[in-house]
Every structure is written in structure tokens, then in C-alpha cells.
Steps between C-alpha positions, in 0.01 A plus 500: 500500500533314126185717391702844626792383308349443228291831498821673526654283236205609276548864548869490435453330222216801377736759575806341315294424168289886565897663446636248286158553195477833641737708617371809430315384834847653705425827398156515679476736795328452842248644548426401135245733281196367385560557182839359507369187648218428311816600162652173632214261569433579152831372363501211774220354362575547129816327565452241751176303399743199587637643822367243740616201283889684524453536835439165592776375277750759660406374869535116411836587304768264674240396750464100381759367732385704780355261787213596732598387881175281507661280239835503677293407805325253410758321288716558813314240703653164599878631334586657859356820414810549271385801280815468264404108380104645534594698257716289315203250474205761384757684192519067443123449493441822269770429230343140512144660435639719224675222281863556621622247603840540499469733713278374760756204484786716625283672797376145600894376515610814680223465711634146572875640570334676769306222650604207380198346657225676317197311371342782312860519311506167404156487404497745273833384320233170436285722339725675306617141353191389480394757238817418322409131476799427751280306692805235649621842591128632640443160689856550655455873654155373620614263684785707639209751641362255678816369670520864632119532620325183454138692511589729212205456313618643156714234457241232573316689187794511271566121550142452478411670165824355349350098636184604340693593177644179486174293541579374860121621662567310859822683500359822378190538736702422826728743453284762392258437792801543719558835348117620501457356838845706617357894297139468442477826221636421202239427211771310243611279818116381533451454143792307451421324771140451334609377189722214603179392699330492236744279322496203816120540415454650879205776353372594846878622632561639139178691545571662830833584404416685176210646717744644684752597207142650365457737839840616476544640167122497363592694210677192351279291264687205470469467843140509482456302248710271657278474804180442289626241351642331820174561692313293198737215511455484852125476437505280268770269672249516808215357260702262385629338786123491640351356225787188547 
């Protein structure tokens, strides 16, 4: 159904840009002349070597805040299948991803005026703070998820990165295993997770966890490197304790 939509969106799109460049392309008449057709194929592509680029711009015109149902259904689970806050909550996550905070702020807190009881809310309001350096502020909302759902795992890595920012490793790695332990596929929660390992000197669980951060998202070098260097630690940690 999405693929007919957006078939038809493509041809509308064709047709309004064809009359806009080129309206002499009204005046043709069905049946149309050879001659008069192959007239205006000859000005078509004189004039429109960017045609496909204009096209594509004209069809995602005012499209950016458009969301697909997937993302309404998926974001929809475990918030009572509410579409409005579902919605509320993905425009949140998006304005968050492009830099705007401000405004992911205020779709979080309306979000919250219509559940007062949402995790995801909260949890993002500690992320916005965090990346403001509010991190009293961060710590707070984080907390406040979890006194709604006390399995969220986001918060369990928000609290978790911000121990492991503040040198407190036993801290850090509990609560970051909670949240790996709670969603199992997201790369930055393993490596995280991996590098405060590494710091308590535990190179076989900072290994497997950067492993994992590695599987997810094997594109990421630091990640890799990451795990190369854990994996030799852990060897020669091994060594070492054998040869005591």
C-alpha cells in the first residue's frame, strides 16, 4: 500500500513540475502527432537535465514531520496503544536526533501532561539535560522513569554512562548491565558497558561486551579497536595470573 502511494506521489509530483517548467505541455493534443511529440521531448530534455533531482525535492517538500504508522506502532507499545503520546514521543526522539532540543523538551513534557506516568518522557527529558551538562537535572528525570516502569532500560543507561563519567566503575557497570541485559541491540550501550570493564580491570566481560557493541554497529572503529585491545589484555591478564 506505502509503495502505491508513493508511486502515485511520484507521478503527481512529474506532472506538477512537467506544467509548471513547461507549460506549453497543456496545449498538446491526444492523440498527439509524432512530430509534435518528439517537438517536446526535444525541449524536455534541453530543459530538464535536473528534472529528477526537482522532483524528488518537490515530493519531500513539507514531508519531514510526516510519520510512517510503523513508527507510530512501534513507539505505541507499552503507552496503552495511545497513538496521540506515540506520537508525541517519536516528533520527541527526532528533534532530539536533529539537535533541537528545545523542542524535543516541549513534546517530552506534553507527552508527560498526557500520561503523567511515562518513562520514555522522563527519560528523554534526562537526556536532553544531560547534553546540556544539567546532569542533577538528568540524574533526577532518570530516576523518575524508573519510578514509573522500573525495567525501563534507557534509564538504567543514562544513569549508567553518567556513573561512568564520574569515575564510579562498580556503579557504572551494574547499571549498564541492567540496561543491556533488559534491550540486547544497542552497540553504544555494550561499549559503554565495555569500557567501564575495562576500567575495574574485568578484560574478559569488557571483551564480550565490546564484542557485542562490535556485531552491532561493525562499521564503528573505535569499537573495534576497542575490542582488540580488550581481547589482548585479557590475554595477557590470563598469562599473568598463570605464571603467579
Amino acid at each position: 500500500m506505502l509503495i502505491e502511494v508513493f508511486i502515485i506521489l511520484c507521478v503527481a509530483g512529474a506532472l506538477y513540475l512537467l506544467l509548471r517548467h513547461y507549460p506549453d505541455a497543456k496545449s498538446l493534443k491526444f492523440p498527439v502527432s509524432r512530430e509534435a511529440l518528439s517537438q517536446f521531448i526535444g525541449r524536455f530534455k534541453f530543459k530538464g537535465k535536473n528534472i529528477h533531482k526537482e522532483i524528488a525535492e518537490e515530493i519531500a517538500r513539507g514531508q519531514e514531520d510526516i510519520i510512517s504508522p510503523k513508527e507510530l506502532e512501534d513507539a505505541a507499545v507499552g503507552f496503552d496503544e495511545d497513538p496521540e503520546l506515540a506520537r508525541l514521543l517519536v516528533q520527541a526522539d527526532k528533534l532530539c536526533a536533529e539537535g533541537d532540543l528545545r523542542g524535543a523538551e516541549d513534546k517530552a513534557i506534553e507527552a508527560i501532561s498526557k500520561n503523567k506516568k511515562c518513562a520514555k518522557a522522563y527519560s528523554l527529558i534526562g537526556n536532553i539535560a544531560s547534553s546540556r551538562g544539567q546532569f542533577t537535572e538528568a540524574e533526577e528525570s532518570y530516576k523518575a522513569a524508573l519510578k514509573c516502569n522500573t525495567d525501563f532500560a534507557e534509564a538504567y543507561f543514562g544513569l549508567g554512562r553518567m556513573e561512568l563519567r564520574e569515575e564510579n566503575y562498580t556503579e557504572a557497570t551494574e547499571l549498564l548491565a541492567k540496561s543491556v541485559a533488559l534491550e540486547k541491540n544497542h552497540a553504544e550501550w555494550y561499549a559503554e558497558l565495555g569500557k567501564a570493564y575495562m576500567e575495574i580491570r574485568q578484560f574478559a566481560k569488557a571483551a564480550k561486551a565490546l564484542k557485542r557493541a562490535t556485531s552491532l554497529d561493525m562499521n564503528n572503529k573505535e569499537y573495534r579497536d576497542l575490542s582488540t585491545e580488550a581481547e589482548e589484555k585479557q590475554k595477557s591478564h590470563t598469562v599473568f595470573t598463570r605464571s603467579k
